[in-house]
N, C-alpha and C positions, 0 to 999 in steps of 0.2 A: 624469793626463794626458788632454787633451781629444783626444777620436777625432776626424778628417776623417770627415765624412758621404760616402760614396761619390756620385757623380754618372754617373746609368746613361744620363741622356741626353747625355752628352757626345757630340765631335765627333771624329771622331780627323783627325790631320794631321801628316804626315811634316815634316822638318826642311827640305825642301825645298819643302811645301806652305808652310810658316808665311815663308818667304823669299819666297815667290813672290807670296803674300798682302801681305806689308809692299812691296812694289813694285807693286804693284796700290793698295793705300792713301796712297804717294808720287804716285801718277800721279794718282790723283782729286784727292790735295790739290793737285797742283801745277797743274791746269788747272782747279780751281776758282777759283786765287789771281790767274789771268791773267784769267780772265775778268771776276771784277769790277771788279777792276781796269782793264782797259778800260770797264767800265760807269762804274765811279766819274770813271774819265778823262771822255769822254763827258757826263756831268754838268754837270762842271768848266767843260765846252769850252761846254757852251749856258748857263751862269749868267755866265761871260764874256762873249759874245754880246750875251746881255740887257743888260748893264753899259754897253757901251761902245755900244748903239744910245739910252739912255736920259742920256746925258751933258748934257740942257737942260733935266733934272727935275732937284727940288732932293735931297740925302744922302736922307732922309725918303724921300722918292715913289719912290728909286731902288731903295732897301731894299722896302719896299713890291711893288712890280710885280714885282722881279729873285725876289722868294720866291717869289708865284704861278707866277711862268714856270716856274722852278725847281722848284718842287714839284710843277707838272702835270706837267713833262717827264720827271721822275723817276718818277712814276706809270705814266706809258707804256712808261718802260724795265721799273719791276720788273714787270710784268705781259704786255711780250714775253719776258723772257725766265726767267719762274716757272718753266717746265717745265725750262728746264736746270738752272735751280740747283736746282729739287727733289730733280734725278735726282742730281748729288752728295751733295746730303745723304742721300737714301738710299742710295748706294752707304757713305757713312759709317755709317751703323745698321748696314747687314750687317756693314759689316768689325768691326765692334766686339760684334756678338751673335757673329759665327767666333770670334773672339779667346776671350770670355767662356768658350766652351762646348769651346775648345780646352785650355784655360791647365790646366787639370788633370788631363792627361799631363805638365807638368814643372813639378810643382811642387819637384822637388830632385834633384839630381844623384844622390843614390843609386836614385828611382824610376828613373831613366832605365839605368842603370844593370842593374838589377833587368830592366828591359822589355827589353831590349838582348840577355842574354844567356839568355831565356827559353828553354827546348825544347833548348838546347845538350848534348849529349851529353857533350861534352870537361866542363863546365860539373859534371854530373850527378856524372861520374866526378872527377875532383878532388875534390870535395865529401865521397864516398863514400872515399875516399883519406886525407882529414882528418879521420873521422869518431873518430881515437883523436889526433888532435893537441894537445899542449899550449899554452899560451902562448907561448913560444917559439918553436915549430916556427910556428906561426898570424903571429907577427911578423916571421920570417920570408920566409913565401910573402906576407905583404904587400906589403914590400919589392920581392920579388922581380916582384910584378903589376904594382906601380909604376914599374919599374927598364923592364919591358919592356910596358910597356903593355899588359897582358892581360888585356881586362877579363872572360875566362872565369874565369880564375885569380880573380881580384879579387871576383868575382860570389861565388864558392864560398867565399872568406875571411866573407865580410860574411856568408852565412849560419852560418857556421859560430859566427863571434862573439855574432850574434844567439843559440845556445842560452845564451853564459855567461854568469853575472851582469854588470853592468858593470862592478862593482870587480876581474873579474876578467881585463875584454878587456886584452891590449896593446895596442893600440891600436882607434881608432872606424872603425865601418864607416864613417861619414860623411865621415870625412878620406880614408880609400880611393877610396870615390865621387868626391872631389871629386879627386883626383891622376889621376882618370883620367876622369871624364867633366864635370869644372868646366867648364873653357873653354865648350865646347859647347853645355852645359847654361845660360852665361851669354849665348850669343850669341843665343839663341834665346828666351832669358828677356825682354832687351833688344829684340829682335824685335816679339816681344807688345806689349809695352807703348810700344813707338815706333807699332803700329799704332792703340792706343787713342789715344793723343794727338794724331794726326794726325787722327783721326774727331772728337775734342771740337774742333780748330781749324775744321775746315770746321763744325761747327753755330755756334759762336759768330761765326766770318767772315757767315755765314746770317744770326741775328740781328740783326750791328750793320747788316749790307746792307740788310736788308727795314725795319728802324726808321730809321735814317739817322743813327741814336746810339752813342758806344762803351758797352759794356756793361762798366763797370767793375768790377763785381763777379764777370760770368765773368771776365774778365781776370788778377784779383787770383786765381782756383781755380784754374784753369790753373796760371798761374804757381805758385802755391803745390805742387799735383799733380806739378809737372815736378820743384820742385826735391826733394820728399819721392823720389818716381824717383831723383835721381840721387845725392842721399843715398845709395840702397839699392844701388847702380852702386859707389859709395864702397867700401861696404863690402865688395861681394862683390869690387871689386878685389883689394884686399886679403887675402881670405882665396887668390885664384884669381890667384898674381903668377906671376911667369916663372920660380920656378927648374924643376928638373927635379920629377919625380912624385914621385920616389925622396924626392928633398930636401923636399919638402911632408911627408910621411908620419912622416920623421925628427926633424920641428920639435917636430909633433903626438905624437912617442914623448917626447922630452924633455920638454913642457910636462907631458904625461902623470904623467911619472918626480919633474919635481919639487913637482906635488902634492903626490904618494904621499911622497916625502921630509915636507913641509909638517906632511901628517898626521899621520906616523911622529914627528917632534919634539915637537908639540900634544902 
């Protein structure tokens, strides 16, 4: 099994910083999208201009002039207003090296989980409580961290399982993690990666602005990036649905059991 490289230069950022970050990345994008927008308008408004003062030139000469006019006049906008769009696009790079250097504090519901109830005493002592616990007993107090949301309780199952073989956990720490810190762990996951995407739309808004062309092929990554996203949104729906914690853990016992049945017949 491939080990995760540690990343010592990481960033750290509270649950409340990675929200507060993706509303800072909405606001850039959204008043990048206005402004050129008005530029683009702008444009429109002096290529029209040109058009309809040139009405005694022939199709030819009106195309002709109407592009020169058109394309100095464009010149003069992107190069008044270079420095603001630079400054979104680079407020887009930072949000996108935060994200980078954040994203690995949650990479999984169990980490967080784990980070969550570090130093906890209650945490220590449970643990120390189940340290002659059977499978049973271990199946149990799962249940019962799920039932009541305790992700102290919950914290001290998952280590405790980690000593046993895995054919011999009842149940995965991983489905624990997820009964009691899924959600969370999704909205914040979702978070991330709503901010990376909103950084690639203002560079590519950038490019087709400053060329005066759609870029079709960033277009077609994007697109393709968002949908692979929500693909993985899909899935984690799914595993992270609305019954109770308790009822998550219990699916995850049964899928468990009829394996182990599977096996036992083979």
């Amino acid at each position: 099994m491939a080990k995760t490289k540690p990343s010592l230069a990481s960033r750290w950022a509270s649950e409340t910083d990675v929200q507060s970050r993706l509303a800072k990345a909405k606001t850039n994008r959204a008043e990048q999208k206005k402004l050129l927008g008005s530029l683009s308008s702008k444009i429109e408004k002096k290529r029209g201009e040109v058009e309809r003062s040139l009405a005694d030139l022939s199709q030819v000469q009106r195309t002709q002039v109407v592009g020169q006019a058109t394309s100095g006049f464009r010149g003069e906008v992107l190069r008044s207003s270079r420095d603001v769009r630079t400054a979104f696009v680079k407020q887009a790079g930072e949000n996108t090296d935060w994200k980078k250097s954040v994203e690995t504090h949650y990479r999984s519901p169990m980490q967080m989980l784990t980070r969550d109830t570090i130093g906890s005493e209650r945490r220590s002592l449970i643990l120390e409580q189940l340290k002659y616990a059977g499978p049973a007993e271990l199946q149990s107090f799962a249940e019962l961290a799920a039932a009541k949301m305790d992700l102290e309780m919950g914290a001290a199952v998952c280590s405790k399982l980690a000593e046993l073989p895995a054919r011999d956990r009842p149940v995965s720490g991983n489905e624990i993690a997820e009964a009691l810190v899924g959600k969370k762990f999704l909205t914040i996951a979702n978070a991330l990666k709503e901010i990376e995407q909103l950084s690639d739309e203002v560079l590519l808004e950038e490019r087709e602005f400053e060329s005066g062309r759609a870029d079709g092929r960033g277009r077609i990554s994007l697109g393709l990036k968002k949908r692979a996203d929500a693909r993985v949104d899909d899935d984690q729906d799914d595993d992270t649905d609305d019954s109770q914690p308790e009822d998550r853990i219990a699916k995850g016992l049964k899928a468990r059991r009829a394996s182990e049945a599977q096996g036992d017949d083979a």
